[in-house]
N, C-alpha and C positions, 0 to 999 in steps of 0.2 A: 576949419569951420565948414559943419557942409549947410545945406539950404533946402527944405522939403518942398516939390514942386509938387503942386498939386495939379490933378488931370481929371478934366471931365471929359477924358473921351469916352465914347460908351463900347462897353465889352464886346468883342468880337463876335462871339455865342448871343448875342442877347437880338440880331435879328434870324436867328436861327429856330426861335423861342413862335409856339402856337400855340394856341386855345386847347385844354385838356375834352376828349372825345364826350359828347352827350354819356351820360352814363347811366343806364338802369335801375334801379331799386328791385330786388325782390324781394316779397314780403316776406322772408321768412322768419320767423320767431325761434323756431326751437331744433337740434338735431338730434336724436335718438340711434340708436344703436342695434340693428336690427340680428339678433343673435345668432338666425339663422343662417343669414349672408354675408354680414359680420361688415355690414354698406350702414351709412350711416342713413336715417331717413330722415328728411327735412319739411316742418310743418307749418302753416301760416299761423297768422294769430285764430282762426274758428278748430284747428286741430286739420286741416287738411291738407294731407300728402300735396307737397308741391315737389315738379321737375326741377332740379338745380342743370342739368344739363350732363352731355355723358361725356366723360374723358376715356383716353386712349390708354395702352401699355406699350412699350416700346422694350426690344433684345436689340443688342447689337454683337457680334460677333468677329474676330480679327482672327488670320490665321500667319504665320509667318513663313516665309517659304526661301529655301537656300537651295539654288541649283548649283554649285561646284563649291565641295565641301573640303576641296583639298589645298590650294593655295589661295588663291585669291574671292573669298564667299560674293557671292552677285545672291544679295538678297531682298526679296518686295515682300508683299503684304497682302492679302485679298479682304477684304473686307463684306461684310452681309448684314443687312438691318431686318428686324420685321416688325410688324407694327398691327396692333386692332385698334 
């Protein structure tokens, strides 16, 4: 026979737990598709271009590298990012 104990202890995570950041609205109503840039363009509700904000692109690149290729390989790695 077993016996269900109940527990009000409180979760370990739950004072871990904060108020979610102020958060903005922006008005935008609509996205269109700008054919020539092929960028999306974002309008408020009177039809005016609004900034959404600019993101980046990011490459990253890995090269592997083996300096003694005959018994025992001693092998690392270089690694290069770039970013706009």
């Amino acid at each position: 026979m077993s016996t269900a104990v109940e527990s009000h202890v409180r979760p370990w995570g739950a004072d871990r737990l904060a108020p979610y950041p102020t958060v903005t609205h922006r008005p935008q109503v609509a996205v269109t598709l700008d054919p020539d840039t092929q960028l999306g363009v974002f309008t408020d509700h009177t039809g005016t271009v609004i900034e959404m904000g600019k993101h980046g692109t990011s490459k990253g690149t890995e090269t592997k590298t083996v300096t003694n290729s005959d018994s025992a390989p001693d092998q690392g790695h270089d690694q290069d990012a770039e970013q706009d």
